[in-house]
C-alpha positions as CSV (number, residue, x, y, z in Angstrom):
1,X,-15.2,2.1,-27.2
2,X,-17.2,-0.2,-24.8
3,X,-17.3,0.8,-21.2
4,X,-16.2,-1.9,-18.8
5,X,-15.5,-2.7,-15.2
6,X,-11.6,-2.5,-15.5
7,X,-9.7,0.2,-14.8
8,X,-5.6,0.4,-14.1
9,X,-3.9,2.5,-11.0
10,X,-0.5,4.4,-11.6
11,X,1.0,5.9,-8.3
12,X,4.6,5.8,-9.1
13,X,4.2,3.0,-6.3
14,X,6.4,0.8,-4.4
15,X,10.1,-0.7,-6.1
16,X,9.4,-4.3,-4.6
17,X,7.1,-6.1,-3.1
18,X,7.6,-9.4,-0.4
19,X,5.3,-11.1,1.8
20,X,5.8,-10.5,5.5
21,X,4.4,-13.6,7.7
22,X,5.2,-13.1,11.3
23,X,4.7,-10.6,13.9
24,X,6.8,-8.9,16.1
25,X,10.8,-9.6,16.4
26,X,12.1,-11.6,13.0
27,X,10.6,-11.9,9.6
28,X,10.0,-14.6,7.3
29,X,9.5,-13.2,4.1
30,X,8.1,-14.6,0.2
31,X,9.4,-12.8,-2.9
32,X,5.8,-11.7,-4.0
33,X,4.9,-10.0,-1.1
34,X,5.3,-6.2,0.3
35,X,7.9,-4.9,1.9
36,X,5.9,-3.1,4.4
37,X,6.0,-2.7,8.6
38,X,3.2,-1.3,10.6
39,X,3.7,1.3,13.1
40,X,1.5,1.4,16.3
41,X,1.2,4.0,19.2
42,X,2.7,7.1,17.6
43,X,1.6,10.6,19.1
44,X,-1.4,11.8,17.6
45,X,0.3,14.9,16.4
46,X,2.8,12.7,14.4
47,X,3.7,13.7,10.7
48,X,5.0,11.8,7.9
49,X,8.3,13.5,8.5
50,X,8.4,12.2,12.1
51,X,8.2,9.0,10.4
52,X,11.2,9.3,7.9
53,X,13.3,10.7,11.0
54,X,12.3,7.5,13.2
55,X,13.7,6.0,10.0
56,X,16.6,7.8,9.3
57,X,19.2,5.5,7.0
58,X,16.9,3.6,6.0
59,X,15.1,3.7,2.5
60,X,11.4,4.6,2.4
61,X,9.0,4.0,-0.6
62,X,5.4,5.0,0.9
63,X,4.0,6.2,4.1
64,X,0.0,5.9,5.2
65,X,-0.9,7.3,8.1
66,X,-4.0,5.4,8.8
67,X,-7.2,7.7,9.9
68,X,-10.9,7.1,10.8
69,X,-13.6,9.7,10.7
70,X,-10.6,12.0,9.2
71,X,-8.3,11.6,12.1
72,X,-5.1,10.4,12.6
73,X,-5.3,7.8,15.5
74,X,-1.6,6.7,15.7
75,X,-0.5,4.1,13.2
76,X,0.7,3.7,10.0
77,X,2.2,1.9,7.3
78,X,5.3,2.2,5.9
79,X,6.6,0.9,2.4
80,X,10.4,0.0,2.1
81,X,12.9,-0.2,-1.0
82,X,12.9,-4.1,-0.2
83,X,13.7,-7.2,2.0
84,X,16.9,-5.6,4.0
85,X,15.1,-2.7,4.4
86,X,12.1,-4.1,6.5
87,X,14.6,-6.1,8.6
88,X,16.6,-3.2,9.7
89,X,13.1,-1.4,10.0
90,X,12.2,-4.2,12.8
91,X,15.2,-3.8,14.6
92,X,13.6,0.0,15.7
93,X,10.9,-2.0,17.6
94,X,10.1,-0.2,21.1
95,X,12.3,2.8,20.4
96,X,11.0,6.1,21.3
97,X,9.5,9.3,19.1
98,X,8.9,12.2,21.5
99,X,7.9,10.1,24.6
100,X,6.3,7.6,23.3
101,X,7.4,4.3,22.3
102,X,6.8,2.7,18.8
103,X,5.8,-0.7,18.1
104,X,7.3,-1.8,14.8
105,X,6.0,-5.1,13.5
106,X,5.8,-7.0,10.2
107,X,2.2,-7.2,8.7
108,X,0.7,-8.9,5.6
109,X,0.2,-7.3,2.7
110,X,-3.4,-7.9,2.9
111,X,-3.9,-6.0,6.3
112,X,-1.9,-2.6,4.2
113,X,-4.2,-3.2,1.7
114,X,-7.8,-3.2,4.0
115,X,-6.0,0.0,5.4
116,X,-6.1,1.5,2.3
117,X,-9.5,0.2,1.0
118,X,-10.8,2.1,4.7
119,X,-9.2,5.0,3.5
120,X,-10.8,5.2,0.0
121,X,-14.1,4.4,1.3
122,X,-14.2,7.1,3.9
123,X,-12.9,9.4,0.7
124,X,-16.1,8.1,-1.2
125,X,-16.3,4.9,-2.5
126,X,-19.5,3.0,-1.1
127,X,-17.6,-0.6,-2.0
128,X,-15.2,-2.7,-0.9
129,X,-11.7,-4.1,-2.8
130,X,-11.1,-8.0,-2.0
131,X,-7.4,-8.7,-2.8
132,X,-8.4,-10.6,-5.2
133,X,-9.9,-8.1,-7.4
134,X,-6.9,-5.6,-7.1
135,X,-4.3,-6.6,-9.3
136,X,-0.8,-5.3,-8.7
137,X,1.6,-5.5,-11.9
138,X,5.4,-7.0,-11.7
139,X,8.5,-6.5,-13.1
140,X,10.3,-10.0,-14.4
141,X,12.7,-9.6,-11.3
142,X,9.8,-9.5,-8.7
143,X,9.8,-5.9,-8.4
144,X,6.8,-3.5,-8.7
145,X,5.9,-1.5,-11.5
146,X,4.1,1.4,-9.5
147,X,1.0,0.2,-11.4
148,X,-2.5,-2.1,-10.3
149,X,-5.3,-3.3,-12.4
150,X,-9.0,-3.0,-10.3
151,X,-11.8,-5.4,-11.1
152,X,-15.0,-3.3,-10.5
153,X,-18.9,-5.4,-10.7
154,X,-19.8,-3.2,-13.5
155,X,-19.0,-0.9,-16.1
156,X,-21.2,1.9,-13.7
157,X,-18.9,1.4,-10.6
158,X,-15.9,1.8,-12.9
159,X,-17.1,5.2,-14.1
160,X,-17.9,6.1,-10.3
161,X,-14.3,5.4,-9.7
162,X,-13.0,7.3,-12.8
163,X,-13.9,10.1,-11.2
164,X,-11.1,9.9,-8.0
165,X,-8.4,10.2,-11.0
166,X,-5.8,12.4,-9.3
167,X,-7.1,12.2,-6.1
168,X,-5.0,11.3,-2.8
169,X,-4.9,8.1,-1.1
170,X,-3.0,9.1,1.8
171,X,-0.2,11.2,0.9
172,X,-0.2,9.7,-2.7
173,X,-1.7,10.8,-5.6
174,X,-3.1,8.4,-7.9
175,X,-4.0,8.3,-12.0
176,X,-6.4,6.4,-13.2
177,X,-6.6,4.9,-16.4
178,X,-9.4,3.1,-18.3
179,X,-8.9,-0.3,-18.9
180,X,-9.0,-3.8,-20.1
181,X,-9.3,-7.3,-18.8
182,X,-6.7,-8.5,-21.3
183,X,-4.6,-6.0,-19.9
184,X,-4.6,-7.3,-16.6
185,X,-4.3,-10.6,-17.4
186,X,-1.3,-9.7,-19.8
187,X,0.6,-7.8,-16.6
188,X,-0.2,-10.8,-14.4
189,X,1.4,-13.2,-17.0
190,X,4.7,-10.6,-17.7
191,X,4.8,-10.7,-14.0
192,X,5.3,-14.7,-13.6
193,X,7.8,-14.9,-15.7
């Protein structure tokens, strides 16, 4: 089998995905983006668990705590079940955890996915993943399948990355799986439809 610069992510991943555009109070959202918030000023000490308490009712997906040098520095992600979710998930704005008060706030899904790019690169990887190389697969209702399709610049950087399968990106794990260009392409058209 020919070696070649594609290979696909499984992380049991998010159930939907919407595009947040605005900051702060309200939300205007696009089907084909991520239902995700971003978190800012949370005690150093906090825990994913904090999180899903701050949270409570509501459901949660995914959660990345966002480090640098390999510590937490008090903001993170979170990935909702969908569009309702991240509304009421804005309404928690300014409310408290311990003594300190959270900013909630909408973010685009490019900005959750440069936080997760930092993350792998500190774990590693000596490259970067524009957007438009990371592929992320579709359900025909606009919901996610859990899996992405990466575009590597050659069949050597996709054997570099073979070799994270089952490795953590935050608190996830993630498989990787060899891969195909047609297979990408294939997803991305299922995905339109």
């Amino acid at each position: 089998m020919e070696s070649n610069p594609y290979f696909a992510v499984s992380s049991g991943g998010p159930s939907s995905y919407h595009q947040l555009y605005s900051y702060g109070g309200g939300s205007r959202f696009q089907p084909s983006g991520l239902p995700v918030v971003r978190l800012r000023g949370l005690p150093f000490n906090c825990s994913e668990i904090d999180i899903y308490k701050f949270f409570a009712g509501l459901d949660i997906v995914d959660i990345f705590l966002v480090n640098k040098d390999g510590r937490f520095f008090g903001e993170a992600f979170v990935v909702f079940a969908g569009l309702l979710q991240v509304d009421y998930a804005l309404q928690r704005d300014r409310q408290n955890t311990g003594r300190r008060y959270v900013e909630v706030f909408s973010c685009k899904k490019e900005d959750y996915y440069q936080a997760v790019a930092a993350d792998v690169k500190e774990g590693g990887y000596d490259y970067e993943y524009p957007s438009k190389e990371v592929h992320i697969a579709y359900r025909s209702d606009g919901k996610a399948t859990g899996e992405a399709y990466v575009e590597l610049a050659s069949a050597e950087e996709a054997k570099k990355a073979m070799c994270k399968d089952n490795m953590k990106i935050g608190s996830r794990y993630i498989e990787l799986f060899p891969s195909h260009p047609d297979e990408a392409r294939r997803a991305e058209s299922r995905s339109r439809q």
